[in-house]
N, C-alpha and C positions, 0 to 999 in steps of 0.2 A: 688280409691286412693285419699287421699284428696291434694286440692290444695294446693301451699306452696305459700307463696307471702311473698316478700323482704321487713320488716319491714322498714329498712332503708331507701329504696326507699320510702314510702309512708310518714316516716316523714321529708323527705327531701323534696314531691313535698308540704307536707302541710306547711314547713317553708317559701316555695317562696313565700306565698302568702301575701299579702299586708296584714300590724295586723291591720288598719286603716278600709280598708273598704272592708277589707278579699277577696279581688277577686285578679287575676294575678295581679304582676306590670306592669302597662301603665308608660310606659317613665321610667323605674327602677332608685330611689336616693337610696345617699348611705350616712349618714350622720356622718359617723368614726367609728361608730360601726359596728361590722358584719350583721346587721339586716336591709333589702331593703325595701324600699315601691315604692306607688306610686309618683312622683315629687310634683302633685298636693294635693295630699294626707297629703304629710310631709312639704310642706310650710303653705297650710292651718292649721295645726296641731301646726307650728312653731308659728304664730302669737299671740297663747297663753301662748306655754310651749316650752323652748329651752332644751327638754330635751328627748331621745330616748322613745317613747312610752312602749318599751319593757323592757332595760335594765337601764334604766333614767339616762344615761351616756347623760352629755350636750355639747351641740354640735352650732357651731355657723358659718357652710356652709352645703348644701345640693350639693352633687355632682352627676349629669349624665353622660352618655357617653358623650354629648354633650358638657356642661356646668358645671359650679360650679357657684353657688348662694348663695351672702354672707345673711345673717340672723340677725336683729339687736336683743342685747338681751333685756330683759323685762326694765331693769330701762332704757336703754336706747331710749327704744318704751315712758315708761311713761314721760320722761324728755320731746321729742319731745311733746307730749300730753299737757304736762302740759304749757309748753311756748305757743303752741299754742292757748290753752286756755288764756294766760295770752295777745296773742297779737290780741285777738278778744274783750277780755276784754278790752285792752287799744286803741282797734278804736271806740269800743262804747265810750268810756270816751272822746273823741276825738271828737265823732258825736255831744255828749251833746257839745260840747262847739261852737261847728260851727253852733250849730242851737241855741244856746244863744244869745237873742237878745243884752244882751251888750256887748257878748263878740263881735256880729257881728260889732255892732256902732265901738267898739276898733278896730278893724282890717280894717277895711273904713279907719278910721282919720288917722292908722298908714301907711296904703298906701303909705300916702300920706308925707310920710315922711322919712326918714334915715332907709335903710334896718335891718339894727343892732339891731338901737331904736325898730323898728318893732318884731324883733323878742326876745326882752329883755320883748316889753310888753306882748306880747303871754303867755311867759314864766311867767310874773308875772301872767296875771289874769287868767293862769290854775294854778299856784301855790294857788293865793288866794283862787279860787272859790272851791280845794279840803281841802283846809281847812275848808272852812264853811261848818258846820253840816247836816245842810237839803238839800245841795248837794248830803251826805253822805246818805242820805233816799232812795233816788231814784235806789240808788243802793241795790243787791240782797247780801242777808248774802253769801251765796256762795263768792263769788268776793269780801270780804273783803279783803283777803292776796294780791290778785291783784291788788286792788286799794291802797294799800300801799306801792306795790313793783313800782306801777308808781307813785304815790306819791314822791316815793325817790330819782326815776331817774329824777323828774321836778326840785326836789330840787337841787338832786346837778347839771342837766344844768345850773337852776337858779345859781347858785355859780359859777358856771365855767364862764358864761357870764358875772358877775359883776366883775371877778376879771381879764377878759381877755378886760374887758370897760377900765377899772384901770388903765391894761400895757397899754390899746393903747393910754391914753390919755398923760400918762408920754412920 
């Protein structure tokens, strides 16, 4: 007699399997759609694509029995990226001028003087100093956009400061 065997059953034990990394689910997530994986499976999965491996329905929590885990999605993973890029960028711009020997003589003399002043002149000689060109050498074409997005924000401190000298002396 030949054996019968329950089709259903075999493609229901083969659906449970994680589509990631095709074994049982460890920790079983659930991410809105009918279709489970592993937790560690589908976060690591997340960090690329917020979007159902299987049916590419997107999705932006991975939920367990235990837990729900929110999921940032891609522009907002590359915005984080990119500022931080932009605020390593602007410590190194920061490092040149601390290790600038006139910047250093300027920030000695201004010590020793009116907080304000001190920090009006900061403002001026990084304003100056990204002006001049061959500042602009030392820098990598990569970090053009960044060194003109901190370019913009010394200018307008610089502006903010001159006109807040202004009110305070009226």
């Amino acid at each position: 007699m030949p054996k019968v065997t329950n089709k259903k059953r075999k493609h229901k034990a083969s659906s449970q399997k994680c589509s990631i990394c095709m074994e049982t689910p460890k920790n079983k997530a659930n991410i809105g759609c009918s279709h489970e994986f592993c937790r560690k499976c589908i976060i690591k999965w997340s960090k690329t694509e917020n979007s159902c491996p299987i049916c590419r329905r997107s999705f932006n929590t991975v939920k367990t029995a235990k837990s729900t885990t929110r999921i940032k999605d891609k522009t907002q993973r590359d915005e984080e990226e990119a500022f931080d890029r932009f605020e390593n960028n602007f410590m190194t711009l920061i490092m040149h001028f601390i290790f600038n020997r006139h910047f250093q003589f300027q920030f000695y003399a201004d010590c020793l003087m009116d907080p304000n002043q001190m920090r009006m002149d900061t403002v001026e000689v990084m304003h100056d100093t990204m002006q001049d060109i061959t500042f602009l050498q030392f820098m990598e074409d990569d970090y053009e956009h960044d060194i003109e997005m901190a370019f913009l924000r010394i200018t307008d401190l610089r502006h903010r400061m001159i006109i807040s000298r202004a009110i305070s002396v009226v």
